[in-house]
Every structure is written in structure tokens, then in C-alpha cells.
C-alpha positions in Angstrom: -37.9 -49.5 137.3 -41.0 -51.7 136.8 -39.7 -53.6 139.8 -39.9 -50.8 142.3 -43.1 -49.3 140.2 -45.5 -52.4 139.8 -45.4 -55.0 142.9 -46.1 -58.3 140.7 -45.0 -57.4 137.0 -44.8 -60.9 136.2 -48.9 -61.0 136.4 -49.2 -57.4 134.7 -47.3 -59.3 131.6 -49.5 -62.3 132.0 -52.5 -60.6 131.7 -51.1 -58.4 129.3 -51.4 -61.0 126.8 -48.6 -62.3 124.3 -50.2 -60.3 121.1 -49.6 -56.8 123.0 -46.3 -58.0 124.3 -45.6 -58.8 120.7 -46.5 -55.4 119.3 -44.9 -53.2 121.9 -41.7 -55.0 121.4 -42.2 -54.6 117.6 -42.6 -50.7 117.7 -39.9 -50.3 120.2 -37.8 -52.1 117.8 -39.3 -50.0 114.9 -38.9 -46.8 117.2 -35.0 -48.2 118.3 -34.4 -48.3 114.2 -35.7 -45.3 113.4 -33.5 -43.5 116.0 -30.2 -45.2 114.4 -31.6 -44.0 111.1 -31.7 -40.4 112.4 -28.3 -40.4 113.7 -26.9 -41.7 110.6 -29.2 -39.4 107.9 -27.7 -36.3 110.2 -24.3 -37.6 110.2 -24.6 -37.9 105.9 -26.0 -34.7 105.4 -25.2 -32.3 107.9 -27.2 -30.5 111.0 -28.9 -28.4 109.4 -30.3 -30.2 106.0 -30.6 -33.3 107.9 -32.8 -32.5 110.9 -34.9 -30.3 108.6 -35.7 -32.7 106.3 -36.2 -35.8 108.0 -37.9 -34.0 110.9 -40.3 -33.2 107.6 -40.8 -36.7 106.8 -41.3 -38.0 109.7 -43.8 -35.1 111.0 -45.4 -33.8 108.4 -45.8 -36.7 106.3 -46.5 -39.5 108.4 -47.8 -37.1 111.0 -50.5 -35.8 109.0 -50.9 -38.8 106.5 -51.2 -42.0 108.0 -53.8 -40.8 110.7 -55.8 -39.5 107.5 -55.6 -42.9 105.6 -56.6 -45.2 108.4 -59.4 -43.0 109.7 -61.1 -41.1 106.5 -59.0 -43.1 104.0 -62.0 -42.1 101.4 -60.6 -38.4 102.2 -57.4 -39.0 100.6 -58.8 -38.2 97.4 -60.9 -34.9 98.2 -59.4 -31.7 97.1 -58.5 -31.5 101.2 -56.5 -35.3 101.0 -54.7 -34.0 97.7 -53.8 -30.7 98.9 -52.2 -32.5 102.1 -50.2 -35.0 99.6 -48.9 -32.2 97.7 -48.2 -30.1 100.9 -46.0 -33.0 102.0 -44.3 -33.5 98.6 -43.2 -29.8 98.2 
């Protein structure tokens, strides 16, 4: 697809740089993982338990939390930061 998308991909990658190379091939590897993970988490616990709660973990906890702690991370500890840990723990 890149081929019949992008006429010289060979000097999009070289301009790219190997450090962004190097972190999209690590999150698509995280992201390949994570997919496996699923698959396997629903086949252990069933359809219904297993989407459920791992759709919660992934969403709500890491949706909500890790933007919080990389851009406010001084938030984490208002009554607003606790109330969203707790949220996500229940």
C-alpha cells in the first residue's frame, strides 16, 4: 500500500529518522501484544465478563489516567485525581 500511496517511501523513511522508526515499530508491537492479550483474557473468562472488564482497564483506566499523569501529574492528588483513581478501581 505505501508503494502505490507514497512515490519514494524509501526517502519518507530516511527523513523520518531511526528514533521514530524505532518508536512506531515499538507501539505497533505493544499494540500487536495487547491484541493477543485480548483474544486470550476473552477466551479465559468468557464474552461477556471478559470484554467488559478489560474494555474497563484499558478505557477507563488508562484512558482517563495516563493522559492525567503526564499532563497535570500534580492533579493526581486533588480531590478531582483521587476521585478518578477510585472511579477506576470500583
Amino acid at each position: 500500500m505505501v508503494a502505490l500511496v507514497i512515490p519514494q517511501p524509501g526517502q519518507v523513511y530516511a527523513n523520518a529518522g531511526s528514533g521514530v522508526l524505532l518508536e512506531t515499530a515499538l507501539f505497533g508491537a505493544g499494540w500487536g501484544v495487547g491484541n493477543v492479550l485480548f483474544g486470550l483474557g476473552v477466551a479465559s473468562v468468557g464474552m461477556g465478563a471478559g470484554v467488559s472488564a478489560i474494555i474497563h482497564l484499558a478505557d477507563a483506566a488508562l484512558g482517563s489516567l495516563v493522559p492525567l499523569a503526564i499532563q497535570n501529574p500534580d492533579q493526581l492528588t486533588s480531590l478531582k485525581g483521587l476521585l478518578l483513581m477510585a472511579g477506576c478501581c470500583w
